[in-house]
N, C-alpha and C positions, 0 to 999 in steps of 0.2 A: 364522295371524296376519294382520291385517287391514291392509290396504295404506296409506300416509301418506297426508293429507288437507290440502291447501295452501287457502290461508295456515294456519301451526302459530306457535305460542308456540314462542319461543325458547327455552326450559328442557326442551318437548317435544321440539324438534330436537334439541339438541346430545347428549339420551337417546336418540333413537331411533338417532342415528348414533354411539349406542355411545362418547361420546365423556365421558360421567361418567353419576351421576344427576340428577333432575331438582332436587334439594335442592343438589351442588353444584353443576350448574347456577348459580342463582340466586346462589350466594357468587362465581362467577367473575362474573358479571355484574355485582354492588356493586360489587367490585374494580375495573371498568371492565377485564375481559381478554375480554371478548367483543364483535367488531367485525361489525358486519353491514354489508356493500358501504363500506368504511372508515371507518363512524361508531360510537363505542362504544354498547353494545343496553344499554338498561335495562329491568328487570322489566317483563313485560306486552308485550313487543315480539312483530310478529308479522314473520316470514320467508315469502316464496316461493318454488317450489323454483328459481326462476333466482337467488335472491338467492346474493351471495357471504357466506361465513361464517369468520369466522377465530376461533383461539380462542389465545391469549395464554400460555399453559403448558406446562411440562413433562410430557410423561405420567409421573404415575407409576406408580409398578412396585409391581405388584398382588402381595401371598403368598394361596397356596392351602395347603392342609392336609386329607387323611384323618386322621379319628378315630376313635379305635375307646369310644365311649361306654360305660361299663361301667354295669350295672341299678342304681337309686339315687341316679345323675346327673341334675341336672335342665337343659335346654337352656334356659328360658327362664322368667324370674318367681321365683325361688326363695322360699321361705315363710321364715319365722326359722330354723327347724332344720333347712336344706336345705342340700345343697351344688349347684352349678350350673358348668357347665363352664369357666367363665372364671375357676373360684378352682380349677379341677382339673389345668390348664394351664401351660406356663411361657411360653405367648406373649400377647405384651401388643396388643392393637389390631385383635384378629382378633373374627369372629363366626360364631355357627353358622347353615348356610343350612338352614331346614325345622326341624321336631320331631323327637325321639321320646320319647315319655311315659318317666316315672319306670323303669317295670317294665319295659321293653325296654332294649334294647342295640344297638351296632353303627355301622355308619359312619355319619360326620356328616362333611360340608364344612365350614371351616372357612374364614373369609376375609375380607379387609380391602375387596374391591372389591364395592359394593353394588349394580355391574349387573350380577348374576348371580343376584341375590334372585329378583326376577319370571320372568327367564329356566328360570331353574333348576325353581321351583315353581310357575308358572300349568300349570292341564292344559291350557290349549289346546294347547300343546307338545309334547305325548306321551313326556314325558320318562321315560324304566324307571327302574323301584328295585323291586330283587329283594330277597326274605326268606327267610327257615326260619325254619317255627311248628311248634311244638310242642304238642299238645294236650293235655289231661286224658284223654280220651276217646278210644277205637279207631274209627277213620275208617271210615266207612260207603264202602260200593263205588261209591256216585253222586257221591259226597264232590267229587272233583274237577271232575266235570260238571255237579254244581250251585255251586259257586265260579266255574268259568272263563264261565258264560253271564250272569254277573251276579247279585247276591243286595237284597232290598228289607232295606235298613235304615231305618227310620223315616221313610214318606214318600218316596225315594230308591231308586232303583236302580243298581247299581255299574255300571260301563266293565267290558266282557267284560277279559279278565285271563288269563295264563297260568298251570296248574299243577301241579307236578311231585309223587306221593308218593313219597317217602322212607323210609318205613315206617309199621309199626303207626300212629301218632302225632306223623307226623311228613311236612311237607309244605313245598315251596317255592314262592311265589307272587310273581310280576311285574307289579307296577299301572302303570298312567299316570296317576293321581291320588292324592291325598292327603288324606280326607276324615280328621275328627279321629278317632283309637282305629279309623279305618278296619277292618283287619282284625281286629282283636278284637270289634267290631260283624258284620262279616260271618260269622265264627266261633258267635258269640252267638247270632244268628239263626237258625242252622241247629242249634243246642243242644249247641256244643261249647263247650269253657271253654279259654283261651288259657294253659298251661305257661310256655311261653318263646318270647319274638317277638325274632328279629335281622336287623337291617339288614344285607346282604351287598355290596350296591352301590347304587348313583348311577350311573346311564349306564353309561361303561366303567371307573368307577372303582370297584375291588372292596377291599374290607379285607386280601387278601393276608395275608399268616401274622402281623399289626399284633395284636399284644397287647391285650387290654383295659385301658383307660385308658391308651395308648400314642397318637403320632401320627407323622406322616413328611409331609414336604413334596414338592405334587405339584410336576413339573418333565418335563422332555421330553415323549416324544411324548404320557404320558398326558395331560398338560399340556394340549399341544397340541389333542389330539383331543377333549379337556371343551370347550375355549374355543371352538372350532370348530363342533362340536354348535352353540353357545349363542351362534351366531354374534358372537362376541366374534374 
């Protein structure tokens, strides 16, 4: 992560200090709740890092959510005859952090505070999210030592990766990126056909015995230990 840069945009500051996004940002500022050395800051204001910063609001209190996405669900854009997870849901106000395509499954974050979007899914982070694939195809013996040193999908070369088999047709893999159909491209490539692909975790949050199309709200330590990660 690259180190702040003074003078910064006010909207960029009160983001980088974790203190909203930079969208509200901007609405706390119309409002006149953002004071810089005791005069209210309007859009476009720039700060330095000796300047005093005050900010005018209540925090409020962010929900998180593991979901356990069931194959069929769509996370994002739903077509006419799609269903998508916020008509699959009984909470109102929340969103899904990341993808996972139609045909897959498994945990998905769920949540109302939007700085943990970038947090959560830029790779410069090196953030884990572990899976179990399943193949079409009987895993060849190099199977995993040609996955874990990186594989060229189109142009592209993947982030080395960790990987476990599990049997005949069946393997666990830990990225630190997120390229689109990522592992079913990586699978591809190598001339296997993807069975069944599941999300098992996000960092330290795992699906735990969480039904499909079920969810649970996260709290205590795992809580803690997410927000922490993502420096939140």
């Amino acid at each position: 992560m690259t180190d702040a840069v003074y003078p910064m945009r006010i909207n960029k500051y009160l983001a980088h200090k974790n203190l909203c996004t930079r969208r509200e940002a901007d609405t706390l500022i119309q409002a006149g709740k953002v004071l810089i050395n005791g005069r209210k800051a309007v859009l476009g204001d720039k700060v330095a890092e000796a300047d005093q910063v005050k900010v005018l609001f209540r925090q409020k209190k962010y929900r998180y959510f593991a979901y356990n996405k069931p194959r069929g669900v769509i996370t994002h854009s739903p077509q006419e005859d799609e269903r998508d997870i916020r008509q699959s849901i009984p909470i109102q106000g929340v969103f899904p952090v990341g993808r996972l395509d139609k045909d897959s499954q498994g945990l998905i974050i769920l949540t109302d505070d939007g700085r943990v979007v970038d947090k959560l899914l830029n790779p410069e982070y090196d953030h884990e999210k572990e899976y179990v694939v399943t193949t079409r195809e009987p895993l060849a013996q190099n199977f995993r030592e040609k996955m874990e040193r990186g594989v060229h999908i189109e142009g592209y070369k993947t982030r080395p990766c960790k990987v476990k088999i599990l049997g005949g047709k069946k393997f666990s893999i830990v990225l630190t990126e997120g390229k689109k159909h990522q592992i079913r491209r990586m699978c591809a490539a190598l001339g296997y056909a993807v069975a069944d692909l599941e999300r098992i975790r996000v960092m330290n949050v795992t699906l735990q015995s969480l039904h499909s199309g079920r969810h649970r709200e996260l709290k205590g330590s795992e809580l803690s230990k997410l927000l922490t990660s993502l420096g939140l």
